[in-house]
Every structure is written in structure tokens, then in C-alpha cells.
C-alpha positions as CSV (number, residue, x, y, z in Angstrom):
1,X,-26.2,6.1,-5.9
2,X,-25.2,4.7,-9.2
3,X,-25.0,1.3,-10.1
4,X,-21.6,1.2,-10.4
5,X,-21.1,3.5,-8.1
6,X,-18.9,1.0,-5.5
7,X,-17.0,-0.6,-8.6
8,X,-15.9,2.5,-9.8
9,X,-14.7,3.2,-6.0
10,X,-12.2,0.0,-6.1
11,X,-11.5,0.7,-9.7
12,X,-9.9,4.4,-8.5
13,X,-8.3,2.6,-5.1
14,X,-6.6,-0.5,-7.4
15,X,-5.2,2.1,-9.7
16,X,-4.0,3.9,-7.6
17,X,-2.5,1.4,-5.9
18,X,-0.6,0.5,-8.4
19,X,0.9,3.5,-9.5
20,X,1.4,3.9,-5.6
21,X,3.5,0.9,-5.1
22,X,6.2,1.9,-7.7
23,X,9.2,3.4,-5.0
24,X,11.1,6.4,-6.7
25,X,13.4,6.0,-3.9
26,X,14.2,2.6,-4.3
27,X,14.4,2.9,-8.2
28,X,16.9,6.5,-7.4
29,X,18.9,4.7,-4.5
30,X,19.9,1.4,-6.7
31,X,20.5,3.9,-9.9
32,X,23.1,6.0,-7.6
33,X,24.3,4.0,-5.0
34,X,23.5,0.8,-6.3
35,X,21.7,-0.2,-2.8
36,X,18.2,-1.1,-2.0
37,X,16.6,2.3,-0.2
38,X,16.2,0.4,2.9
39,X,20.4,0.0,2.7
40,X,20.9,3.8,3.6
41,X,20.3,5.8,6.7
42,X,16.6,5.3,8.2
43,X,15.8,2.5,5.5
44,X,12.8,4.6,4.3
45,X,12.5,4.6,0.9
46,X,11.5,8.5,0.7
47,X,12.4,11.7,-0.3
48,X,13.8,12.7,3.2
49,X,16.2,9.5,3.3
50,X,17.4,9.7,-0.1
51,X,18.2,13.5,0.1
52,X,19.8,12.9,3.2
53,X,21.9,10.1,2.0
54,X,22.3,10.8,-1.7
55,X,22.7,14.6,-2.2
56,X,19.6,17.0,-3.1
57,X,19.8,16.1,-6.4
58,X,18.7,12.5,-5.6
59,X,16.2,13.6,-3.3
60,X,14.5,15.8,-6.0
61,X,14.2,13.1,-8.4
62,X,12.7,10.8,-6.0
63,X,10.4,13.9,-4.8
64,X,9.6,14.2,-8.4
65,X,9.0,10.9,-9.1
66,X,6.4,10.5,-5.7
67,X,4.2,13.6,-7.2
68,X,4.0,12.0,-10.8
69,X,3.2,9.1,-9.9
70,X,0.4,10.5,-7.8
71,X,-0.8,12.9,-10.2
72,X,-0.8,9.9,-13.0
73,X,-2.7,7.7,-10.6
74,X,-5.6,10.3,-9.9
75,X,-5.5,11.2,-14.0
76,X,-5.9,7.8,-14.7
77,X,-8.6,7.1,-12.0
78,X,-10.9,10.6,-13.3
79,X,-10.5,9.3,-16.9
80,X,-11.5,6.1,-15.7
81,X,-14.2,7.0,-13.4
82,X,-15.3,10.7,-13.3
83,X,-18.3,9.6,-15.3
84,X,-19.8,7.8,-12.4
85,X,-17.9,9.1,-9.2
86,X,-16.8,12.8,-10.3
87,X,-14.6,14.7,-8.5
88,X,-14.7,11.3,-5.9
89,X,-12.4,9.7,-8.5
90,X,-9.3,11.2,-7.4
91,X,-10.3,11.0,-3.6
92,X,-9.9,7.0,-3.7
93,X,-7.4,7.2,-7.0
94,X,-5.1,9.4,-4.6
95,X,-5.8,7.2,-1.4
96,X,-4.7,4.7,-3.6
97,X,-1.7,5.7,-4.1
98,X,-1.1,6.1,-0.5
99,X,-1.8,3.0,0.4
100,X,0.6,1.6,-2.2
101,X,3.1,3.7,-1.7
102,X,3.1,3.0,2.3
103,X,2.3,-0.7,1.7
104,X,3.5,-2.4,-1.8
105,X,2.6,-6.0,-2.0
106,X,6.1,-6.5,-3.9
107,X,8.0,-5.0,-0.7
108,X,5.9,-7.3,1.3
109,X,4.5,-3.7,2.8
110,X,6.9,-2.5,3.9
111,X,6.9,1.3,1.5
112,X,7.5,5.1,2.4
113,X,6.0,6.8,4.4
114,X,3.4,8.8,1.9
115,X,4.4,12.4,3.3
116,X,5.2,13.6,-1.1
117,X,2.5,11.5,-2.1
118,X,-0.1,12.9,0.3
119,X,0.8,16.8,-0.6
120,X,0.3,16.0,-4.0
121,X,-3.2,14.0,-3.5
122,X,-4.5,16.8,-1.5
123,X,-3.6,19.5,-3.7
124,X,-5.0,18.3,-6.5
125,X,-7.8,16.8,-4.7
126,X,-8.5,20.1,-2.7
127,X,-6.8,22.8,-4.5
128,X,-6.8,25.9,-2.6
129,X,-6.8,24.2,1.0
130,X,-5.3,21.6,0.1
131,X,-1.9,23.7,-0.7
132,X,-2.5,25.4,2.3
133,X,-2.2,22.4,3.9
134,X,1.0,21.9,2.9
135,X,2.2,25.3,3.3
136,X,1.1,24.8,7.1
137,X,3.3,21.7,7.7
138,X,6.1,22.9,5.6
139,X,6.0,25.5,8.2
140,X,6.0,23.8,11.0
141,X,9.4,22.1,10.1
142,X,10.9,25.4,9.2
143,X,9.8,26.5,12.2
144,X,10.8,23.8,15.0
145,X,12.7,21.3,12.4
146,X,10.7,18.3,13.3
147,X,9.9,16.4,9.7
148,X,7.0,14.1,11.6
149,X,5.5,16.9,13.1
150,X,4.6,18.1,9.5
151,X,4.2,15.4,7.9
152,X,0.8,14.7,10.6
153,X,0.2,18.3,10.6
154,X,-0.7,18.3,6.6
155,X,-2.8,15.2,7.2
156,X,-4.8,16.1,10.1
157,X,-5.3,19.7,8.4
158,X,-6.8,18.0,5.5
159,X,-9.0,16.6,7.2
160,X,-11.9,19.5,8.1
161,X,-10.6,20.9,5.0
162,X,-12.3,18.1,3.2
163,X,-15.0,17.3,5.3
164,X,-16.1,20.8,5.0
165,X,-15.7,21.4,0.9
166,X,-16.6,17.8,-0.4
167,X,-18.7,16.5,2.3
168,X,-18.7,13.1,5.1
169,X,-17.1,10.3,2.5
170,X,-14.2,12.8,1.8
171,X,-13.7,13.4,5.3
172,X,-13.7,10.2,6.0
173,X,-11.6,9.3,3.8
174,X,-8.9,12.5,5.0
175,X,-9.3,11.2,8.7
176,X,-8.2,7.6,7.8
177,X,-5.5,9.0,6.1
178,X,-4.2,10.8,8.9
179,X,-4.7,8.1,11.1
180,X,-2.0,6.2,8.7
181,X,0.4,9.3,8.5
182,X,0.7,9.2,12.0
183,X,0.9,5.6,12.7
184,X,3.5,5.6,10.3
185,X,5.2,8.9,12.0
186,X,4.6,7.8,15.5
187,X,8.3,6.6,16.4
188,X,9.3,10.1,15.1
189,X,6.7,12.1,17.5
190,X,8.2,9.7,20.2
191,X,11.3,10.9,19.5
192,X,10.3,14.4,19.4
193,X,8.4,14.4,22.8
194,X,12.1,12.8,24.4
195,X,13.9,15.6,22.5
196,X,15.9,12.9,20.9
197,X,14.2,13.4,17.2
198,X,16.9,15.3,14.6
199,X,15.6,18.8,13.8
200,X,16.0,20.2,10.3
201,X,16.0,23.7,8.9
202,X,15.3,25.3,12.6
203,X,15.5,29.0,12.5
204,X,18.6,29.9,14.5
């Protein structure tokens, strides 16, 4: 392993941590409604939320906003980094940007819940697989409607996906990912196993 090998790895998670933390909802939400995210419907500053409470147009600017600020974060993190780590770079730059995303120090943790930010990490971390990953969850909630069903669905998926292309760390890394989607999704699957969860999109 290179010297610098674990320095570069917390170089690629603080990065994209930052990047991460930066809300699009909560910057979108106090642009159109002037209201804090957590003000409107669910509280979640996200894609889903803001669309549902602001108008597609809102929600595609906070979408938009969740995959740049992913794609910058794993950008920065291989410039800074791919000499040492490689293609590792934008597996801890993108985790980063999870984890800030779903936990900003400024919002005293309390973030999204990393569904955009995810896709994007895995797609550009694995990606062929990786947008089949997404493809598969998308799927599933045009299929049965149920948003936290694809949210996990992507992240567990990505899981073997990684494991099996880029080896244990990756995996790893995938698995504790999708141990956060669904801790952060679990109220939803309760829902969903009552039948009380809101379904969108179902097929009629």
C-alpha cells in the first residue's frame, strides 16, 4: 500500500463531504418559497419533497443541483488523489458526499436522504452497473409506487455490483452505504409493509 495511501482516503471522504453538505433543496425551497426545506411537506430537504411541494420545475433544479455537486465532489477527489488511490478516489470522494449530504454538520445532521446523490456516485463510480442500478429501482417505483423501496433497491444492488468489479474495500464501502439508505428509508418501508406508505407513478 502507498504511503499515503490512508491520507489520500480522508482527503477524498473530507471533500466530499463538503461538497455533500451543500442542500440544493434547501438553497431551491428558500429561493421559491422563501422557507427552510424542512418547512414543507415531509421536511426532507430532497428532490422528492421539493417536487412535491414546489412544482417539477423546483424539483429538477434541486435534482440537478444533488448530481453536480456529486459529480464535482468525485472530480475534485480523482484530481486530488487518483495518483495514489486511482479509481478508489471517487469511491470515498462519492461516499463523501453521502455522508454530507445525509448528515451536514451546519444542519446539525440532520440532511437528505442521499437517494440523487447515490445514483450519481454509483454511476460514475460503476458505470455500466452502476446505471443499471438505478434503472432497477427506478423501476420498482414505476412499478409498485413505493419511493423507499427504490431508493434501498439501488443501494443494496450496488452492492455485489461493486464487490464483484472493484473488489472487498469497494464492497465494503457499497454495503455501508446501503445500510445508511435504509436506515434512513426505514420509516418509509414501515409504512409500506402497513400499506399506509403514498405510492407514486403506479401503473393503473
Amino acid at each position: 500500500m502507498h504511503p499515503n495511501a490512508v491520507l489520500a482516503r480522508l482527503l477524498c471522504l473530507l471533500v466530499g463531504y463538503v461538497f455533500g453538505s451543500f442542500l440544493t433543496a434547501e438553497v431551491v425551497a428558500r429561493a421559491v418559497a422563501g422557507k427552510s426545506a424542512r418547512q414543507l411537506g415531509s421536511g426532507n430537504p430532497g428532490t422528492a419533497n421539493i417536487t412535491a411541494q414546489l412544482g417539477p420545475k423546483a424539483g429538477l433544479v434541486a435534482l440537478a443541483g444533488d448530481l453536480l455537486k456529486t459529480a464535482a465532489a468525485c472530480g475534485v477527489g480523482y484530481a486530488a488523489a487518483a495518483p495514489v488511490l486511482g479509481w478508489l478516489s471517487i469511491l470515498y470522494a462519492g461516499f463523501g458526499a453521502v455522508l454530507g449530504h445525509n448528515f451536514p454538520l451546519w444542519a446539525k445532521g440532520k440532511g437528505g436522504k442521499g437517494v440523487a446523490v447515490t445514483c450519481a456516485w454509483v454511476f460514475l463510480y460503476l458505470p455500466v452497473t452502476g446505471a443499471l442500478c438505478c434503472l432497477a429501482g427506478g423501476a420498482v417505483v414505476l412499478w409498485l409506487g413505493y419511493l423507499p423501496l427504490g431508493a434501498v433497491v439501488i443501494a443494496v444492488l450496488a452492492v455485489p455490483a461493486a464487490w464483484i468489479q472493484q473488489g472487498t474495500e469497494s464492497g465494503l464501502i457499497l454495503l455501508l452505504n446501503a445500510v445508511i439508505m435504509i436506515s434512513r428509508h426505514f420509516r418509509g418501508l414501515k409504512r409500506i409493509a402497513s400499506g399506509s406508505e403514498h405510492q407514486f407513478f403506479r401503473r393503473k
